[in-house]
C-alpha positions in Angstrom: -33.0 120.5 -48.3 -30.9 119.1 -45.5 -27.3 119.6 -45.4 -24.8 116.5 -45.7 -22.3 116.4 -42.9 -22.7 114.9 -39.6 -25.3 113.9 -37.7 -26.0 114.5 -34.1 -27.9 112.7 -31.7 -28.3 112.5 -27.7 -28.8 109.3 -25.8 -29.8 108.8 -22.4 -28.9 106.5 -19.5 -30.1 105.8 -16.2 -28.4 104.7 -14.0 -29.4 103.9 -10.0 -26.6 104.3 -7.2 -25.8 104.8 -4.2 -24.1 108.3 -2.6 -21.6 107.3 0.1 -21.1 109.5 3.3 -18.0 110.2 1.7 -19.7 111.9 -1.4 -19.0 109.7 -4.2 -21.2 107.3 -5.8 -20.9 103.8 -5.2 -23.0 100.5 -6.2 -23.2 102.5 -9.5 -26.0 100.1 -11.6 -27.4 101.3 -15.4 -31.1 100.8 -15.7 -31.4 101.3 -19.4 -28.7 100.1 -20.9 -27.9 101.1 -25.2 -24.4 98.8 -25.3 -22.0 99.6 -27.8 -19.7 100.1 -25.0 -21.6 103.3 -24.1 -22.8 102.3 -21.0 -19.3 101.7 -19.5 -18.1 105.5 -20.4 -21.6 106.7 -18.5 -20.9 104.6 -15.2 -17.0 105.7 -15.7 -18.3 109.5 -15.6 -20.6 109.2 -13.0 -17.7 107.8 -10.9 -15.9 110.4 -11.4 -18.4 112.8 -9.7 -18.5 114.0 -6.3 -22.1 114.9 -4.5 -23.3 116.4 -1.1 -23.7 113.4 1.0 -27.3 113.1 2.2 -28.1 114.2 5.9 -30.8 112.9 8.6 -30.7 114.4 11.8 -27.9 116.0 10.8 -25.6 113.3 10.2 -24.5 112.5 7.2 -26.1 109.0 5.4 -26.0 107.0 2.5 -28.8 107.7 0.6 -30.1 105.9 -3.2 -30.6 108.1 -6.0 -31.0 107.4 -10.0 -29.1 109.4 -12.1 -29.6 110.2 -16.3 -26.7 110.6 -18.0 -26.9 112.0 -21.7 -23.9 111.8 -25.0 -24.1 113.7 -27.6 -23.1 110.9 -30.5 -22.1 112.1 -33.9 -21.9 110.7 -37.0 -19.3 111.3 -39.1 -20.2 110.1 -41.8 
């Protein structure tokens, strides 16, 4: 028998950018989007990150990347 109480689940998102030269993430795009307003609050948090810029030659470059983002939703029901 399953306790009542709340409910978890995780959802993903995807989400393709690009990672500046100044190590931030820019062009930020979701791939999969789940709405609700969800997708928002993952491109927010992403922007919010700070990466090693990518390097060729030893200069630092842009460089494309996807990203998955995952909330843990409860239900409080």
């Amino acid at each position: 028998m399953k306790a009542r109480g709340r409910q978890e689940s995780k959802e993903w998102w995807f989400l393709a950018v690009e990672i500046g030269t100044d190590g931030m993430a820019h062009d930020i795009r979701v791939i999969r989007m789940l709405g609700h307003g969800l997708d928002e609050k993952a491109v927010e948090c992403v922007s919010q990150w700070r990466f090693r810029p990518g390097t060729k030659d030893g200069v630092e470059v842009a460089v494309q990347a996807t990203i998955e983002v995952s909330f843990r939703l409860q239900d409080s029901r």
